[in-house]
C-alpha positions as CSV (number, residue, x, y, z in Angstrom):
1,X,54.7,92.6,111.2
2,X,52.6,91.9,114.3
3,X,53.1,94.1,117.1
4,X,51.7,93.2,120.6
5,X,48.6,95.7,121.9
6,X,50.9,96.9,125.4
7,X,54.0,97.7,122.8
8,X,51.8,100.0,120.9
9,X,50.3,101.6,123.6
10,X,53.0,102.4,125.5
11,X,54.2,103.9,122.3
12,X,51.3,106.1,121.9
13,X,50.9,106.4,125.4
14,X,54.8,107.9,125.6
15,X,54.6,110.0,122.2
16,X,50.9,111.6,124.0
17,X,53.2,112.8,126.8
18,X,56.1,114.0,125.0
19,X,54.1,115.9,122.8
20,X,50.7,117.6,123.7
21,X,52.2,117.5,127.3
22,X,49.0,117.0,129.3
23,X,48.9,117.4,133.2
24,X,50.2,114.8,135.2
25,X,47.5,114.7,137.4
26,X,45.0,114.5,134.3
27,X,47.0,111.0,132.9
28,X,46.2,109.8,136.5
29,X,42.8,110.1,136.4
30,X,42.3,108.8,132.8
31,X,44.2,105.4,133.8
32,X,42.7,104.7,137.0
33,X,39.0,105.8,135.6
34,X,39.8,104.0,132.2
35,X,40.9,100.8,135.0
36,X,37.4,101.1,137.2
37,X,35.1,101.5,134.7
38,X,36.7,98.3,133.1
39,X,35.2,96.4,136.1
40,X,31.9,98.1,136.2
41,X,28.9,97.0,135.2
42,X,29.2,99.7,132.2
43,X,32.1,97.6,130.8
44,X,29.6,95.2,128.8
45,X,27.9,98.6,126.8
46,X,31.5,100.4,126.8
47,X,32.6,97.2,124.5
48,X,29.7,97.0,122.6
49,X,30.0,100.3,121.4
50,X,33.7,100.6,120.7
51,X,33.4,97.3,118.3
């Protein structure tokens, strides 16, 4: 069974939540750093490392 890579982390994402029930403000902050450093210059050695 093949599942796409957005299906499962929205799963994860939405079973995080539900369960450990982390701030809201703390999510934000993950995403939207987790989105710049994406488009940084660090984004070539971030991939590097997590392969």
């Amino acid at each position: 069974m093949d599942v796409p890579l957005w299906l499962a982390l929205i799963v994860v994402g939405a079973l995080g939540i539900k369960l450990i029930r982390p701030p809201l403000w703390l999510v934000a902050v993950l995403l939207l750093g987790g989105y710049l450093l994406a488009d940084s210059f660090l984004a070539p050695a971030i991939d590097s490392v997590t392969k």
